[in-house]
N, C-alpha and C positions, 0 to 999 in steps of 0.2 A: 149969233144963233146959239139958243141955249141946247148943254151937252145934251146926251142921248139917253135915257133911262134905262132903257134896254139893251146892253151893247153885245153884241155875239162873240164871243170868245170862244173859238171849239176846240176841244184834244184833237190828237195826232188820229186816234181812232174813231172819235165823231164824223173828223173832215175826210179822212176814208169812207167810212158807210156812207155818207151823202154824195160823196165822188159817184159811189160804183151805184148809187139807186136813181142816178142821171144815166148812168149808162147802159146798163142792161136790164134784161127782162121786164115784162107788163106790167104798166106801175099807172098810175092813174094822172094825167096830166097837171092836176091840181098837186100832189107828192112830188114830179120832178120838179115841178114850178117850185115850190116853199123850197127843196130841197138847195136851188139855186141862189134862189133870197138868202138864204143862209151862208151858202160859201161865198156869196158877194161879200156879203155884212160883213162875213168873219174878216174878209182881208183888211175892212176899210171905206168899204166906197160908203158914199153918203145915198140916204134913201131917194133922191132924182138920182145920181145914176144907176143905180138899181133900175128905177123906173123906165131909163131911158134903154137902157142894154137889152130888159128882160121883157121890154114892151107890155108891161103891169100898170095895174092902177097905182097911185100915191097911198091910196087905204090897205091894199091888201100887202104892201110892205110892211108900211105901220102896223096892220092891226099882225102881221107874222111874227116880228121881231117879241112881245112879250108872250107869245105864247112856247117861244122856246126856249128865252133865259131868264133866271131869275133878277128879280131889277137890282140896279147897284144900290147901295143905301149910304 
């Protein structure tokens, strides 16, 4: 399987604010949803587990991932 282009690496302070916008106040289900895609990614998992934990499509992992790292070069 070729590597991943887009890999999520987040500070100590990104993976906070994504914690806490899973967890409280009115946030729009599609927000906590990417918000998850994200602190999966950053641990590790591959885009089927993601898909399989967070009950998501295969696309909307994919198309998550470069919208919010820059790609490795």
């Amino acid at each position: 399987m070729p590597k991943k282009k887009y890999v999520v690496e987040l500070t100590a302070p990104e993976r906070q604010e994504l914690a806490e916008l899973t967890r409280k106040g009115k946030r729009s289900a599609r927000k906590v949803k990417r918000a998850h895609i994200l602190l999966l990614a950053d641990k590790g998992k591959l885009d089927s587990q993601i898909v399989e934990a967070l009950m998501v499509g295969g696309a909307t992992v994919e198309r998550t991932r470069p919208r919010f790292v820059r790609p490795r070069v």
